[in-house]
N, C-alpha and C positions, 0 to 999 in steps of 0.2 A: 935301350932304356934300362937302368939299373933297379935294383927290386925299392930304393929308396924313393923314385921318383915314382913309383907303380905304387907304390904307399899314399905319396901324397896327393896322388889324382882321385882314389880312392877314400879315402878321409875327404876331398874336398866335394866328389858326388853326393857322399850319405850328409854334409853339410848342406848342399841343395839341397839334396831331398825333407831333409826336416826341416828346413829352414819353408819350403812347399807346401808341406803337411800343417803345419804352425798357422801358414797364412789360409789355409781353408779352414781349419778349426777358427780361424778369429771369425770369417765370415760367414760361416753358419752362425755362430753365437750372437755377432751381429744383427744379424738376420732375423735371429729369434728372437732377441731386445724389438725390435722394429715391430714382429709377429705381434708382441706382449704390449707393447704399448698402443698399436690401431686397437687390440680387445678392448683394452681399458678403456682407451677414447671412444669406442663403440658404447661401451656399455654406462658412459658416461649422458653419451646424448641420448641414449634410450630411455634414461632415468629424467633427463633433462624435458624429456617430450613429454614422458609420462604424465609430471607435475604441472605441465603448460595447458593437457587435456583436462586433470583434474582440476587446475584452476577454472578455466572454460568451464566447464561442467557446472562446478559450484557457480561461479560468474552468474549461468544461466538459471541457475535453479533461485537464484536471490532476483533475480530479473523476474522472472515467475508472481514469485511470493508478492515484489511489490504489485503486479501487474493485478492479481489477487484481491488484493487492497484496496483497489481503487472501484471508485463506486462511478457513473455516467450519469449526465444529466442533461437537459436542455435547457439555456433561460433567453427568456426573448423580451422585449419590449423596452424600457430605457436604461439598457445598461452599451456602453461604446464598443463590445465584442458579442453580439446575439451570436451563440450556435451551440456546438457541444464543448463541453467541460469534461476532463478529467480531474476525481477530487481526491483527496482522503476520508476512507471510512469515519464518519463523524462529523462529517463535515457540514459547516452553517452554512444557510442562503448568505451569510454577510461575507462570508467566503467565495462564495461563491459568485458573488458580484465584484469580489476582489480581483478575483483570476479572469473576471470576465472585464477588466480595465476600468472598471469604478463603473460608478451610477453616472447619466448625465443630468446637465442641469435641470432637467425637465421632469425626472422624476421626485415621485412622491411616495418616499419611506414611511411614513408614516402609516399604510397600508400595510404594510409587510411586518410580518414577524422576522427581523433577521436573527434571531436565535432558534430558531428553528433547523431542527437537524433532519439535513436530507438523507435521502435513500436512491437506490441507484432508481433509475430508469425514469423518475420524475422530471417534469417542467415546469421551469418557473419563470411568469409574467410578473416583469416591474411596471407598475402603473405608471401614468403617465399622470400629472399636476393638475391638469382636467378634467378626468375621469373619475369615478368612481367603480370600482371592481367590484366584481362578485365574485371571482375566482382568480386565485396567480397560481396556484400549485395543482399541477394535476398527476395521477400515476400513471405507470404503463397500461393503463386499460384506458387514460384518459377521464378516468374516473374525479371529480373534485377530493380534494384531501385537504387545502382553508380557503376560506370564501372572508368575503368581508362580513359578513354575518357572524362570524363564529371568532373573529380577529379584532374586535374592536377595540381602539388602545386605551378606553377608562374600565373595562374589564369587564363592562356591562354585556349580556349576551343579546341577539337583535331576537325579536320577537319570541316563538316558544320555540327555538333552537335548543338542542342538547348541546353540549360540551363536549367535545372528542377530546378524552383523558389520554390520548395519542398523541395530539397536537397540539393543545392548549398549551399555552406561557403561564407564569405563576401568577396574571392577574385575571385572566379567565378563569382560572379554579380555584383563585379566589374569590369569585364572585358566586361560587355553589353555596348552599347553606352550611354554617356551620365549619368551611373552609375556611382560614387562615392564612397570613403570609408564610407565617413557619409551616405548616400543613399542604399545603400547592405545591412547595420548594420541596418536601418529601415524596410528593406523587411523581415528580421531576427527575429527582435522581432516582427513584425507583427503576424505572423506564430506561433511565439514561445507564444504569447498571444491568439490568435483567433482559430489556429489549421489549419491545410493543407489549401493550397489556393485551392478552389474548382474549380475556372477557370482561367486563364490568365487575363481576365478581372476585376479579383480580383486587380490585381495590383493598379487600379485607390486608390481605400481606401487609399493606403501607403501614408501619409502625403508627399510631393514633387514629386511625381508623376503623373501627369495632362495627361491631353488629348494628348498632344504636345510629350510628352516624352514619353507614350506609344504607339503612333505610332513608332515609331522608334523601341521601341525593341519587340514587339510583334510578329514579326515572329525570333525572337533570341532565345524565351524563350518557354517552356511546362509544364504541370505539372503529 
């Protein structure tokens, strides 16, 4: 073998060899592309999860809030779905017979105050056409809270009943002395802004209500 040919075997080994070296440098680098892209995608669905819990979370916590909100009740007698009600805080008996699938034909609205704003834990009796009631609303003690004595729709009160400034519609407190249409409709929204009058002597607050006018009807009214 001549030193020409011992040249060329030589030059063509150190040609494998880098040409060897070259191919494992692409595959680590490869490699580590691969390495750097599962991170990424890793850290892509961990951010992905993250936001899917904190949606959940809030989800739950708004679930809450309205759950919160809603007030329970029972109403029984002629409405086409007797049992429990979930309402909205504020919510009317006229609502409340709505969610419970209408009145039937047999009842008698004329008893009822359907503007009357319930409160949780109360029931409420729809009279029936032949009946006359004493009682449709009661509270969690069971306790009466309107009677037909206290509900009458010419706004007259029955015998020497007081007025539950709680309860009354504006033609009941109407009918106190010196009470007014415009003056009833303020003890109304009073109530309907501040929440239950706590005493009788609440009444003073009601703009047109003075010292003078509630002597007069403070032994008319209760709460």
């Amino acid at each position: 073998m001549n030193l020409d040919n011992k040249k060329k075997i030589i030059i063509s080994i150190i040609l494998i060899i880098i040409l060897v070296i070259l191919f494992m440098i692409y595959l680590i680098l490869n490699n580590d592309e691969d390495n750097v892209l599962n991170w990424e995608e890793e850290i892509v669905m961990q951010n992905i999860q993250s936001e899917e819990i904190q949606e959940n979370d809030i989800s739950e916590s708004s679930n809450e809030v309205v759950e919160e909100a809603k007030i329970v009740i029972h109403i029984t007698g002629e409405v086409k779905k007797e049992g429990i009600l979930y309402l909205e805080e504020g919510a009317r008996i006229a609502d409340a017979i709505k969610e419970a699938g209408g009145e039937t034909e047999e009842a008698d609205l004329t008893q009822v105050n359907l503007a009357y704003k319930l409160q949780d834990g109360q029931k409420i009796y729809i009279p029936n056409k032949n009946e006359k009631v004493s009682t449709y609303i009661t509270d969690n003690s069971g306790n009466n809270i309107l009677t037909e004595g206290n509900n009458t729709q010419n706004g007259e009160k029955g015998g020497n009943e007081k007025v539950n400034i709680n309860t009354a519609n504006q033609s009941e407190l109407d009918s106190l002395p010196g009470i007014g249409p415009s003056l009833a409709q303020r003890i109304i929204d009073y109530r309907e802004e501040n929440g239950a009058f706590k005493s009788i002597e609440e009444l003073q607050n009601v703009k047109g209500i003075g010292n003078a006018k509630y002597e007069d009807i403070k032994n008319d009214v209760t709460i």
